[in-house]
N, C-alpha and C positions, 0 to 999 in steps of 0.2 A: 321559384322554389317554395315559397309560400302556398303559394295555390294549389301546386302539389301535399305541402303537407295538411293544408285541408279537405282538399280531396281526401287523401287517405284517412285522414280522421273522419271525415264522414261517412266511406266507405266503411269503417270499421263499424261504426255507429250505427248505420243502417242494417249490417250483416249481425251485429248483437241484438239489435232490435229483431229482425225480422225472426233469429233464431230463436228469443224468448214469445215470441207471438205461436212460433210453431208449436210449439212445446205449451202453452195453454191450449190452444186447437186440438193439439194431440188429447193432453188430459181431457177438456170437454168432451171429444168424442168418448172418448174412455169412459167414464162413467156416463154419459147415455146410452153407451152401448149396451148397460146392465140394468135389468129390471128384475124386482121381485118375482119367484114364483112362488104360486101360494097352490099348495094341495094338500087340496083338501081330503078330510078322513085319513090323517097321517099325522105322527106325533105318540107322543109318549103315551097319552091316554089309547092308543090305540097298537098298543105292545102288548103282546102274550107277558100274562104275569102267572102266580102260584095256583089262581082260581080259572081262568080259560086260555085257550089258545087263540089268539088275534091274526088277522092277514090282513091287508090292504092293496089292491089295485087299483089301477091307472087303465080306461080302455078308449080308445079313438074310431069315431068311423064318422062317414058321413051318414049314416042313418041312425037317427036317436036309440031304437030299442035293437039294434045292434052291436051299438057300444054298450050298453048298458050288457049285454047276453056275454061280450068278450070278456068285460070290465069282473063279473059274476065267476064266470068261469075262471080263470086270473086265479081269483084272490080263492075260491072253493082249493083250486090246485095249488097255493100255496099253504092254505090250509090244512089238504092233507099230507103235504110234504113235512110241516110240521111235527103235525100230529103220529104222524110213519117211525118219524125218525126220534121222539122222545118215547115212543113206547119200546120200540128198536132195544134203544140204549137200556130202560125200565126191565125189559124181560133177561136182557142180557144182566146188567147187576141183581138181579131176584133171582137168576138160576144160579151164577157163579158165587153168590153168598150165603144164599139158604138150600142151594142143591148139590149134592154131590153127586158125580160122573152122569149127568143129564144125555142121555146117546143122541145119537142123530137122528132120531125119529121122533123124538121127543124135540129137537131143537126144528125141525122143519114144521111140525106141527105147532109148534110155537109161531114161526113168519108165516104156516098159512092162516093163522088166525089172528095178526097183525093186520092182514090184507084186508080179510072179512070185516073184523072189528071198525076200523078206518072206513069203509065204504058204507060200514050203516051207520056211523056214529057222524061220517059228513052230511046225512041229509037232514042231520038235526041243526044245522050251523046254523045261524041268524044274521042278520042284516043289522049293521051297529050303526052305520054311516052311510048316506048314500047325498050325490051330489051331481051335477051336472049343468056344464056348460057350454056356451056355444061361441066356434071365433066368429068375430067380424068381419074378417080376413077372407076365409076359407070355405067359411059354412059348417065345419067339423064340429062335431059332439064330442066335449071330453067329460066319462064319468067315471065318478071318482067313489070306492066303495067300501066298506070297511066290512068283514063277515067274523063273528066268534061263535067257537062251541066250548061250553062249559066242559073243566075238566072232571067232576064228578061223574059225568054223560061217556066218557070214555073211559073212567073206570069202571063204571057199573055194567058198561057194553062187556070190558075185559073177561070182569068175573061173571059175569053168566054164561058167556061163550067156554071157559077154562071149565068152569062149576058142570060142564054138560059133557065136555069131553072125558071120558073115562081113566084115560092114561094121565093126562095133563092133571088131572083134578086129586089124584093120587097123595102126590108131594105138596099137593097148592095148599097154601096157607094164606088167607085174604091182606090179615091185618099186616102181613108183613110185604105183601105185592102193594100192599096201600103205602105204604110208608116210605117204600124206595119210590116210587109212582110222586109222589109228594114232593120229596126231597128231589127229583129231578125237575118238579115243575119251580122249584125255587130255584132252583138253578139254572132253568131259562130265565123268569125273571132279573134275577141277578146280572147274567150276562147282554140281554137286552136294555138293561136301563143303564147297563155301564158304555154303551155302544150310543 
């Protein structure tokens, strides 16, 4: 009876042991299984604030100026998704605060010269960050890029495109398209550093 109750007590012994063994196993794997990732051209300093509009991409390929041409593209097209949709918002509060009953031809000529605007005012964007790596693993390039266009550069785009059109340039009044233009660009910053 003895031998039995050491049996069992060893049995248990061994079965608490093995199961606190599993359970360091477990956690070690557990955290090796996580490694920093660092990417770069990304962070706070690289957030649209009240003075430019910021983008950042991430491109992969096996061939270096491949990735680099994806990595480009990316972050241009975030860019002007940006830049699209703050002046979007900009023409829409400047018409419905400072204009009354603005017709539909005046508001379609408004988004086609959002379109114009944005597609000249991107090829002024700039290169803030640019990085590039290579795995060990795989071979693949990853670059990593940061691009900004001053927000002055897409106001000044606004009003001279508006300043030329006959119908738009009517009602236009600069200093007050500047001001909402402004106050929206504080408001992406705001909402980007709170993110």
């Amino acid at each position: 009876m003895k031998k039995c109750y050491y049996l069992l007590i060893g049995v248990v012994a061994l079965t608490l042991a093995s199961c606190g063994g599993q359970k360091q196993v477990a956690q070690k794997v557990m955290q090796s299984d996580e490694v920093d990732v660092v990417t770069h051209c990304s962070g706070p300093e690289f957030f649209s604030d009240e003075k430019a509009f910021r983008a950042n991409a991430v491109g992969l390929s096996v061939d270096q100026s491949t990735a680099k041409k994806k990595v480009l593209s990316d972050a241009r097209g975030e860019l002007a998704t940006q830049v699209e949709a703050t002046v979007k918002r900009v023409i829409d509060d400047y018409t419905s605060s400072y204009q009354s009953g603005l017709d539909e031809e005046a508001k379609r000529r408004y988004q086609d010269m959002v379109r114009t605007v944005v597609n000249q005012v991107l090829a002024g964007s700039r290169v803030i960050c640019e990085k590039t790596t290579k795995s060990i693993s795989d071979g693949k390039y990853r670059s990593y890029i940061a691009v900004e266009m001053k927000a002055d550069a897409v106001v000044e785009a606004l009003n001279k495109k508006i300043s030329t059109d006959d119908k738009l340039r009517t009602d236009y009044e600069y200093e007050k398209f500047k001001q909402v233009f402004n106050e929206a660009m504080q408001d992406n910053a705001s909402s980007q550093a709170a993110n």
